[in-house]
Each structure stands twice: as C-alpha cells, then as structure tokens.
C-alpha positions as CSV (number, residue, x, y, z in Angstrom):
1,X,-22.2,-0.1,6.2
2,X,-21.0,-1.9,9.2
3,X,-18.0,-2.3,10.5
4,X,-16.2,-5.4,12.3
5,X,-12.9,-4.6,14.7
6,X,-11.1,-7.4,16.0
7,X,-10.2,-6.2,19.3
8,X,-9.2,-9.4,21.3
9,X,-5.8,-9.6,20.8
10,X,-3.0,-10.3,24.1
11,X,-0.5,-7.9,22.6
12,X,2.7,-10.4,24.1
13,X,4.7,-8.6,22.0
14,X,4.7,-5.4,23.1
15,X,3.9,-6.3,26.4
16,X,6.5,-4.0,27.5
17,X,4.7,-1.1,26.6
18,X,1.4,-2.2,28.6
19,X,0.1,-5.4,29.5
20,X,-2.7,-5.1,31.8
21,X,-5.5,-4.0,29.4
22,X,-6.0,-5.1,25.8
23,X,-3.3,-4.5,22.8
24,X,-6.3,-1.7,21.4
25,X,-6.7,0.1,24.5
26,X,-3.0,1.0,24.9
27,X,-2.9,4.7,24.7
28,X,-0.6,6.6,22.9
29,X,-0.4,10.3,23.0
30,X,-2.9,10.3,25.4
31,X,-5.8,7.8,23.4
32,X,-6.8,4.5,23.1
33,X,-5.9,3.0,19.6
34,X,-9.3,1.9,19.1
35,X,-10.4,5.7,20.2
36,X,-8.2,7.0,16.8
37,X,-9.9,3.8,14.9
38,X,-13.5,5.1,16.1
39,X,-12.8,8.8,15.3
40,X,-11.7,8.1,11.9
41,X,-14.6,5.6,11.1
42,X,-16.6,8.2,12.6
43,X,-15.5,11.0,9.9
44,X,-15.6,8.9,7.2
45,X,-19.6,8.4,8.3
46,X,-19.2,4.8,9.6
47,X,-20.8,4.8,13.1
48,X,-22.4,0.8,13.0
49,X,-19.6,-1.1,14.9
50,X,-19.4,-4.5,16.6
51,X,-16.2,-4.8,18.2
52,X,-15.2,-8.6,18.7
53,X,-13.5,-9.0,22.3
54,X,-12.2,-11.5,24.6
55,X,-8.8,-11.2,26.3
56,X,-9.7,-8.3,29.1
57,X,-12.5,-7.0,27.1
58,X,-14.2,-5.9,30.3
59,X,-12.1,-2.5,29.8
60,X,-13.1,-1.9,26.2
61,X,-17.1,-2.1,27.0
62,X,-16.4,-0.2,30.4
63,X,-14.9,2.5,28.2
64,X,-16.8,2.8,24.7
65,X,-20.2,1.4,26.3
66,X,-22.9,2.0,23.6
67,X,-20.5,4.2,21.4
68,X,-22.6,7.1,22.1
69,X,-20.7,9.4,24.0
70,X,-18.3,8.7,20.7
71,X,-21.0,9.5,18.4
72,X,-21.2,5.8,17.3
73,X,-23.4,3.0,17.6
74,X,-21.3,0.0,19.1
75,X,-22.4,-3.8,19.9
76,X,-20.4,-6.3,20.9
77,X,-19.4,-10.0,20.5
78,X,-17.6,-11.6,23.3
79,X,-15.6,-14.7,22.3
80,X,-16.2,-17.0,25.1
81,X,-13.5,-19.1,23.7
82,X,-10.5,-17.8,21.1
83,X,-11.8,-18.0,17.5
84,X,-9.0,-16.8,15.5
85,X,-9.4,-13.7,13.2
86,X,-12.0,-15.0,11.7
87,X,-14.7,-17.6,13.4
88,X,-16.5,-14.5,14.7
89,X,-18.1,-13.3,11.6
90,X,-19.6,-16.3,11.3
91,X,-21.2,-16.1,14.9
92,X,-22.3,-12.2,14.4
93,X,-26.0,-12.3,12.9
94,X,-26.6,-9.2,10.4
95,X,-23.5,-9.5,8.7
96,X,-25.6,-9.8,5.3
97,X,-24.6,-7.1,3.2
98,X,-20.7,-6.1,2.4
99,X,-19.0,-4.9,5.5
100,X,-15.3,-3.5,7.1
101,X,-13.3,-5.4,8.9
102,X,-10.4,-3.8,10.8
103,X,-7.7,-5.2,13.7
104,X,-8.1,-2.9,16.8
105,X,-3.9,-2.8,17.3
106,X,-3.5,-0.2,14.1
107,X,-3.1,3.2,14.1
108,X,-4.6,4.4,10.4
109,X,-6.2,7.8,8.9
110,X,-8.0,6.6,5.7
111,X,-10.6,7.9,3.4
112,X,-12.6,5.1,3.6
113,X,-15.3,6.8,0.9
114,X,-12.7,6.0,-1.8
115,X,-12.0,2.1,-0.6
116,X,-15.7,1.6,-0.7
117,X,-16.2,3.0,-4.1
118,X,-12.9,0.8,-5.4
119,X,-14.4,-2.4,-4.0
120,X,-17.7,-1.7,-5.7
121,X,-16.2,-0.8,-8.5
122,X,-14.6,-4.7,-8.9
123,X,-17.9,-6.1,-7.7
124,X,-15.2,-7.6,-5.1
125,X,-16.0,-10.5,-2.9
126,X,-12.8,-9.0,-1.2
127,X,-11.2,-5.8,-1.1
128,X,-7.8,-6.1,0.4
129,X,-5.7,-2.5,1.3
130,X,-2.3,-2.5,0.5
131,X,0.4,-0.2,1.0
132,X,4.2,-0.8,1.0
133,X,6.1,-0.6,4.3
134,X,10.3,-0.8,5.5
135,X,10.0,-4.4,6.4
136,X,8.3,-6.4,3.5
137,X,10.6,-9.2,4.1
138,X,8.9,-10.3,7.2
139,X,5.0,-8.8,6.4
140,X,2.5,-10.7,3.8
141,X,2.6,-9.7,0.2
142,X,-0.3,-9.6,-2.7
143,X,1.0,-10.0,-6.5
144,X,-1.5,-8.7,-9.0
145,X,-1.9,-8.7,-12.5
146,X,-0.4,-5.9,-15.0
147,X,-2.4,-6.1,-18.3
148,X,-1.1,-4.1,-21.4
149,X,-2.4,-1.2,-22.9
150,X,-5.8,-1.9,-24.9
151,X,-5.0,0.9,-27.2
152,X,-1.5,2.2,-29.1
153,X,-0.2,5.1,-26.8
154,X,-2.6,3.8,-23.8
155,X,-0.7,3.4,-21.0
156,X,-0.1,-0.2,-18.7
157,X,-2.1,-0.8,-16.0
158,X,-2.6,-2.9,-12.9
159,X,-5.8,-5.1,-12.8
160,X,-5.4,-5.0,-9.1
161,X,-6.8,-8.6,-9.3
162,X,-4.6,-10.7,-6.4
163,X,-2.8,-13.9,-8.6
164,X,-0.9,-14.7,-5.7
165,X,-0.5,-14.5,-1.9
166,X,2.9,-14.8,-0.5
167,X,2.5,-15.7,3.5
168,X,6.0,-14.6,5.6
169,X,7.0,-18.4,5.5
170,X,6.3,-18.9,1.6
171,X,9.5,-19.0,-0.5
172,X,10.3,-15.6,-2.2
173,X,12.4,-13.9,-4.4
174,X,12.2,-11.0,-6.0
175,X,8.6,-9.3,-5.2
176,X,6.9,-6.3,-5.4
177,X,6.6,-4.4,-1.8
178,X,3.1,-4.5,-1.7
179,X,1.8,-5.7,1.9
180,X,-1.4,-6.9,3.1
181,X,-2.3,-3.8,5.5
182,X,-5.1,-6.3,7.4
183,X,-8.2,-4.3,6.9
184,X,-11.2,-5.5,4.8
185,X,-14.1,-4.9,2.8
186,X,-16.1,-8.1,2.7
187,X,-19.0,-9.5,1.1
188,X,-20.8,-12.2,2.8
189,X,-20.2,-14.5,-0.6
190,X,-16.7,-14.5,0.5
191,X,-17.9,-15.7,3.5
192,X,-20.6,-18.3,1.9
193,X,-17.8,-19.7,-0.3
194,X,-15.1,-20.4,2.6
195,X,-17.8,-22.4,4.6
196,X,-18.2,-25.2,1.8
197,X,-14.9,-26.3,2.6
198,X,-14.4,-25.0,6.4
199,X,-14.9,-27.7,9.4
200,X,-13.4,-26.1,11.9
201,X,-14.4,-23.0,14.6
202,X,-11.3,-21.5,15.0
203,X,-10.3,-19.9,11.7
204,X,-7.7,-17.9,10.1
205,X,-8.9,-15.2,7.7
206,X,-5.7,-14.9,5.5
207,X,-4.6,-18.4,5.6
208,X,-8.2,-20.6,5.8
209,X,-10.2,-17.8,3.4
210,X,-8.9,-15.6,1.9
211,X,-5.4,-17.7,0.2
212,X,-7.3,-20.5,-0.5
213,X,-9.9,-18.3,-2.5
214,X,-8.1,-16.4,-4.8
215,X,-8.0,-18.6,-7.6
216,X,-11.7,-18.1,-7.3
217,X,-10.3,-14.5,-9.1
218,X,-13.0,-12.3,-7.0
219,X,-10.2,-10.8,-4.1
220,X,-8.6,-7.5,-5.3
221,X,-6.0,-5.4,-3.2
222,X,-6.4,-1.6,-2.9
223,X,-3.2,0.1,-3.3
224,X,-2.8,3.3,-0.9
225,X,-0.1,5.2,0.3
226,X,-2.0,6.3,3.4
227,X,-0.8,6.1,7.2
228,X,-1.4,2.5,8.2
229,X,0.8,0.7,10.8
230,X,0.2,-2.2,13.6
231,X,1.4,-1.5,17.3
232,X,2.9,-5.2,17.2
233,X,6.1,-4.3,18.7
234,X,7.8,-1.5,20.9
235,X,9.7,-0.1,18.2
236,X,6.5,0.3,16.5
237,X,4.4,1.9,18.9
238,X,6.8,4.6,19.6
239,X,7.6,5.7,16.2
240,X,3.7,5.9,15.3
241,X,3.6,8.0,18.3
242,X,6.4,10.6,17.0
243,X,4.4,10.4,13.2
244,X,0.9,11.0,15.7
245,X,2.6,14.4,17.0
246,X,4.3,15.7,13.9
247,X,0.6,15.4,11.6
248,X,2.2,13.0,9.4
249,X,-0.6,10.5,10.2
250,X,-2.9,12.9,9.5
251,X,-2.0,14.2,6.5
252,X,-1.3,11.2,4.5
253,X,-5.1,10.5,4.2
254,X,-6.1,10.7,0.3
255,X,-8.9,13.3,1.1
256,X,-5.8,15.8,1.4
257,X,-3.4,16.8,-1.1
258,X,-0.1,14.8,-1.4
259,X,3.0,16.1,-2.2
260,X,6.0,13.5,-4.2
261,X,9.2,13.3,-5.4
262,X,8.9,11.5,-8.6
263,X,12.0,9.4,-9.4
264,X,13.4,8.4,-12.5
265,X,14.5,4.4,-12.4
266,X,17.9,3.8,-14.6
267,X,21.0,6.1,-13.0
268,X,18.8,7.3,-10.7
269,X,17.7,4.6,-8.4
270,X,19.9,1.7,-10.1
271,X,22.9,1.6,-11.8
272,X,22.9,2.3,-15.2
273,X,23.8,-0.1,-17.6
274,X,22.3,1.1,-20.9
275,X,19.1,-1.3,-21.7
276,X,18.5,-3.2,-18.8
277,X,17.2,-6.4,-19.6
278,X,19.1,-8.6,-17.7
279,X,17.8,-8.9,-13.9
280,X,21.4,-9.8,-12.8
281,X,22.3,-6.3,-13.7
282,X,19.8,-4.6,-12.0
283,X,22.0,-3.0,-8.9
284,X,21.0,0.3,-6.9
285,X,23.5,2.8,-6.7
286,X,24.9,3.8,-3.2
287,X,23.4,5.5,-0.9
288,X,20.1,5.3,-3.0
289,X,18.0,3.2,-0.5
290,X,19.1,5.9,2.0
291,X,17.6,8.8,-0.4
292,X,14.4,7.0,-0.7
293,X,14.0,5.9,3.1
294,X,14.9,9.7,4.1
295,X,11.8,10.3,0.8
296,X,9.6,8.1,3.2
297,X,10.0,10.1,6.5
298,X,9.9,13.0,5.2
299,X,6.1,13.2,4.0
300,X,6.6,13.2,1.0
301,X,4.9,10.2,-2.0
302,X,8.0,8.3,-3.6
303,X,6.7,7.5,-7.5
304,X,8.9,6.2,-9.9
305,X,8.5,7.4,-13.4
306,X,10.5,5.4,-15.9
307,X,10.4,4.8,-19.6
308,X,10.8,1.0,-20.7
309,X,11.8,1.3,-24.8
310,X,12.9,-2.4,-24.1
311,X,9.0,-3.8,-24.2
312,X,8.3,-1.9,-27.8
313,X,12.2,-2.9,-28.8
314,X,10.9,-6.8,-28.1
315,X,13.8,-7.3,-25.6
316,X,11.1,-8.1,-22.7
317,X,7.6,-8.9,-21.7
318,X,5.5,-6.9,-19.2
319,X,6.5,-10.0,-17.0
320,X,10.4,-10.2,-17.4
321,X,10.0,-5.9,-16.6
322,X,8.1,-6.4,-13.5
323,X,10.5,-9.2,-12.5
324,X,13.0,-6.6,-12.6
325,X,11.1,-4.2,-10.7
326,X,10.5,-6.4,-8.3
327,X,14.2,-7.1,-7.4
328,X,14.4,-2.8,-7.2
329,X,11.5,-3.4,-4.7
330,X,13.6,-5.6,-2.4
331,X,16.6,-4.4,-2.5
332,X,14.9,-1.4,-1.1
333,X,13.1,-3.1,0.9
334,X,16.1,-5.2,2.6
335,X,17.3,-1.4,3.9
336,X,14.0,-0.5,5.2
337,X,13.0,1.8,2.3
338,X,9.7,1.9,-0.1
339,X,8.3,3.3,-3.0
340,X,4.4,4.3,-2.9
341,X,3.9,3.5,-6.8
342,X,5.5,3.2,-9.8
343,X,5.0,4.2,-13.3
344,X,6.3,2.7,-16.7
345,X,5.9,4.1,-20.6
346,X,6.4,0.8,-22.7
347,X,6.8,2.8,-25.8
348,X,9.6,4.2,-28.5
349,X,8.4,6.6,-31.7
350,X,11.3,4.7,-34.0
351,X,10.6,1.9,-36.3
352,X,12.7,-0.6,-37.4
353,X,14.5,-2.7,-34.8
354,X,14.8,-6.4,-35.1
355,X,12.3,-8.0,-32.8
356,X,10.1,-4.8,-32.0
357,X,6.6,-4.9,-31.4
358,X,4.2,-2.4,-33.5
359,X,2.0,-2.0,-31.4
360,X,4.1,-0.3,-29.4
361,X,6.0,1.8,-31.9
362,X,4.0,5.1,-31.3
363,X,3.8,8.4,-29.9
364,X,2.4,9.0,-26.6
365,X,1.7,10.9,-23.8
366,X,3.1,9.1,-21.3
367,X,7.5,8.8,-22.4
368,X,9.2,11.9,-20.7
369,X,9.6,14.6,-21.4
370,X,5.5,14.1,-21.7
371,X,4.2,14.0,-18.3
372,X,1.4,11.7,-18.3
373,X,3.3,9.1,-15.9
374,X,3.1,12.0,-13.4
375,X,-0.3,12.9,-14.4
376,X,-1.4,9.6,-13.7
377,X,0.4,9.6,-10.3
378,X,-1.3,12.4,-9.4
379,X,-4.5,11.5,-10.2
380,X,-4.5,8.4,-8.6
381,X,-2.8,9.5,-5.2
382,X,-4.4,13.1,-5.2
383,X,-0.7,15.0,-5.7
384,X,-0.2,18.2,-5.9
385,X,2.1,18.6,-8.7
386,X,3.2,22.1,-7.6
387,X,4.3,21.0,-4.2
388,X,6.4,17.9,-5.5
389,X,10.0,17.3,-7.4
390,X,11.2,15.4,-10.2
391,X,14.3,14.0,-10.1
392,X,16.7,12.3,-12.8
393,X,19.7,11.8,-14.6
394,X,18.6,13.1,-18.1
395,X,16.9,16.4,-19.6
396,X,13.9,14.5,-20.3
397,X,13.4,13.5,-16.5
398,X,14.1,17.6,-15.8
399,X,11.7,18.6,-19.2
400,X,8.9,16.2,-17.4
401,X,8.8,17.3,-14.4
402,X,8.7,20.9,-15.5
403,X,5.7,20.1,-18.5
404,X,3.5,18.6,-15.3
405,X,4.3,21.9,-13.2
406,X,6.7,20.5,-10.6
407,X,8.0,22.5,-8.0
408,X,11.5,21.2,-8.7
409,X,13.0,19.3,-11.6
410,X,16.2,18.0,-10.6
411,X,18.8,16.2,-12.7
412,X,21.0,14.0,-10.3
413,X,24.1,12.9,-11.8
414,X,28.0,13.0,-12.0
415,X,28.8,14.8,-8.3
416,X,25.1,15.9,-8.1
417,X,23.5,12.8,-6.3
418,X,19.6,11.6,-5.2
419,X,20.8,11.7,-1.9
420,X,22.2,15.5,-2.8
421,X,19.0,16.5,-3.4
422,X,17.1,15.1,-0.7
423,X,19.5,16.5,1.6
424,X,19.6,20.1,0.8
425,X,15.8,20.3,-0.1
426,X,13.7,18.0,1.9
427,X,15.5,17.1,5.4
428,X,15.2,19.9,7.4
C-alpha cells in the first residue's frame, strides 16, 4: 500500500523553534519528524512513499533522496504552486488502489496493520483515526453512531460510522472528545466522488471532501488511544520531545500491551445524584479533571466503566445518555483532560418499573460486579488487565475489577478520593 505525506507545510507557528527548513524536518531529539514518520511506516511494512513538497523542499529530497539509505522507496511531487491538503492527490498518477495519507508535522507510533484491517473491514471510502486529546475545544471533532444491542444481554456498540463533523468554528455544545488525528486511509472512490462537484485546484481535504461527503455514509473514524500529536506550536513540540525521551511515545502503540485505570462514572468522576437523567445535573466532582489529566501523563489508558439502569428503567434513550456523556467529555476537556474510551451496561435484572423496557430487563455479563465492560476494553485496546486498576465508589466497581484480574480495585469515596489514588499509586 502506498503512502502519501504532506510535507509542504511553512510551520509560522512554531517558527520560533526553527524556520529555515520545512515544519517536517525540524528535529527533535536529534531527528527529523519525517525521519520518526518513515521509521514507523517502515516497521509497520509500508516502504512506497511520495512525499508532497513545496515550501523549502530542496532539504527534504537532499536528505531522504530515493528512501534507500532509509530502507524505503520514496518519489516525490513538487507543488509548483500551493494546492491545499488535498489538490495533490489528484495530480499523483498511481494513486488507484486505497492508500495512507499522513501530515509530515506529527510525531505518531502506530500499528498501522490494525488501521488497515479496520478500514477493510467497513469497506470504507474513508478511514479517519481518532483519538481524544487536552484541547478538543479548539481541534475538529467526528460524532458517530451508537446502535443498541441486537441481542438481550449484548452489549452497545459504536458503528464508528461519522454522522457528523464539527469543524473548530461550527457551533458546539456538549460533544464527545473525539478529534480528527489528520491521517487517512483513502480509497480513490472518495476521491472519484469529490471531483463531480469540485471546480477548483486548490482544495481542502476536511472541509471540500471529506464534510461534504459524509452523508454519503461511507467515512468511518478509527478510535485509538495511540501517541499522535502535531508540532503546530512551541508548547507542542517540546512536550512531544519530553514523551520521545521517557518511551511514552513508544509504548502507546497497540502492538504492545496497555495498562488502564478503569473508572467508574457516577461519584467517581461526577457528582452523584442518584439516577442521573437530567444533563443539568451532571457536575464533576473537584479535583476530578486533575485525577484524570494526571491518568493521561502517566501512561496509563483512562476507560470508563459505568452501568446505565436508566435505559432498561425507560428514563432515557441511548441518545439523551450520550448527551450526557458528552457534557463529562467537555468538562474534562475544558481542563485539558481526556478519557481514551468509555464503556456503558444499559441493563437491570428487576422487572416491574413503570416505563421499563424488556428488552433490557436481563442478566448480563457486562453490569459490575461482571467484568465484561473491562473485558471488552481490553480487548479492544490490547490491556493488560493485571497491570491496570479499577477504581469506584461502590463494592461492585471493587468486585469488577477484581473478577477481570486487576491489579488494584480501589473504592474512592468519603476522605478516600480519585485524586487519592492516583497520587499514592501512579505519580511517582
């Protein structure tokens, strides 16, 4: 499969770090960005690469030549004029079967085997990766669809089908941190379907091809907690060279073992007010968005593991819940803090409320104390359950985490807090 890197970019905004070369050949500890790019690309068994240049792109060929002396096979496009993150591929000939398209100002460590098999998977026109990040506020954002279970006791799951795309200037509320990450796998009838109603040369990927497409219902994001973060700014570039030194880069990729802290929601996270089902009452606790951003740098996967009696008990839909979650999301967010997934059990065993819905009304693996939520989680993220914690604010949070074999089950409450926890156990 080939692989396109735009790798034209000025870099104005973090001129101060280097601005006589191109944004991807700023070095940091050492190497080129591009050089990481190329060496994970390489590893992953991707070694066809056109790399798109303009702005000073003299210094990239000079340096990469023919990719051989990187174990790679690299051509090049030179845009004579600036075509915008897009107009290339429609200039670069053999783009005819599904290909990757990645910006040369990000530092990333991906398994790229599992993105390929996710995108053929969905028979994708578009693959997007997404991840969640500390600044969500000001970065592009994908909503997807949750669809029910299709069986009593089955758990919910996402569709990862992108409904919507939220550009930095579109009005938002309350969303889900879930951030367009700005690398691609592509099938050329993305490409064929854009050009019926593109006139122009110069063209935006995200806002002339990819937005406008996906009512077309063929775009999908790939959800990934992997290391994945642009050198846009100083601030930037200088904390991806402290995460470059410590491994954490490294070791977030999804061909190694993760390690998590699963998280209970209600009186963990939030305050708890019995059954939440009004949005108005969702309210983290203190010093909660300080646990979880203290989670983040630490290494460790933040999952949320919550049980949700309020969609069997008929007092919400799957859509009023995720509305809800999505307002946890921000207000995390707003204080630079994430979670990497999160987890819901719609059910409750007891029958007979006004309102319920049967189908729901079950047993199941998946409501703590069962551990399926975590089981899921770490199927889906590669955890290693004995290297990670739960922690809650009931028995059940502490009997789940011990019935998936946790290292630590923890129950945070009263005097005990989340940000107890992390502080005597992970920040060292």
């Amino acid at each position: 499969m080939k692989t396109v890197i735009m790798a034209g970019g000025k870099g104005t905004r973090i001129a101060s770090v280097a601005s006589d070369i191109p944004k991807p050949m700023i070095r940091i500890c050492g190497k080129p960005i591009l050089e990481y790019q190329i060496d994970c690309l390489k590893c992953n068994g991707l070694t066809d690469i056109t790399l798109v240049i303009g702005h000073l792109g003299h210094f990239i060929r000079e340096y990469f030549g023919d990719g051989s002396g990187f174990g790679v096979h690299i051509s090049y496009y030179d845009e004579t004029i600036p075509l915008g993150t897009a107009g290339a591929l429609y200039k670069i000939s053999d783009l005819t079967d599904d290909f990757l398209l990645l910006c040369g100002d990000t530092i990333f460590d991906i398994d790229f085997n599992r993105f390929s098999a996710f995108h053929k998977k969905h028979g994708a026109w578009a693959s997007l990766m997404a991840h969640p990040n500390g600044h969500p506020y000001d970065s592009s954002l994908l909503v997807t669809e949750i669809v029910p279970p299709e069986t009593a006791g089955g758990m919910p799951h996402d569709s990862h089908k992108v409904v919507r795309w939220m550009n930095k200037e579109d009005e938002r509320c309350w969303y889900t941190n879930r951030v367009n990450a700005g690398i691609e796998l592509i099938s050329p009838k993305l490409l064929a379907e854009a050009a019926k109603s593109l006139t122009q040369e110069k063209i935006d990927l995200d806002r002339d091809i990819l937005k406008p497409l996906v009512p077309a219902g063929h775009i999908y994001a790939y959800d990934t907690p992997e290391y994945i973060k642009d050198m846009g700014t100083p601030d930037r570039y200088y904390q991806v060279e402290k995460d470059l030194r410590t491994g954490l880069v490294e070791q977030r990729n999804l061909s190694h073992k993760q390690k998590a802290v699963f998280l209970d929601r209600d009186g963990t996270l939030n305050k708890d007010v019995g059954f939440l089902t009004d949005i108005d009452k969702m309210e983290l606790i203190p010093g909660a968005a300080d646990a979880v951003r203290k989670i983040n740098e630490s290494g460790y996967l933040a999952v949320v593991v919550t049980n949700q009696p309020v969609i069997a008990r008929g007092e919400l839909t799957f859509e009023q819940l995720q509305e809800i979650n999505s307002k946890l999301e921000t207000l995390l967010g707003k204080e630079g803090a994430y979670i990497d997934a999160l987890y819901f059990c719609p059910h409750h065993p007891d029958r007979g409320f006004p309102g319920e819905r049967p189908a729901y009304k079950c047993s199941c693996t998946c409501r703590k104390p069962n551990p399926g939520m975590l089981l899921k989680a770490a199927a889906d993220f590669n955890i290693d359950l004995s290297l990670s914690y739960m922690a809650g604010d009931s028995k059940r949070d502490v009997e789940a985490g011990q019935n998936a074999g946790c290292k630590g089950s923890v129950q945070v409450s009263g005097s005990f807090t989340l940000q107890d926890f992390v502080q005597n156990t992970l920040v060292r």
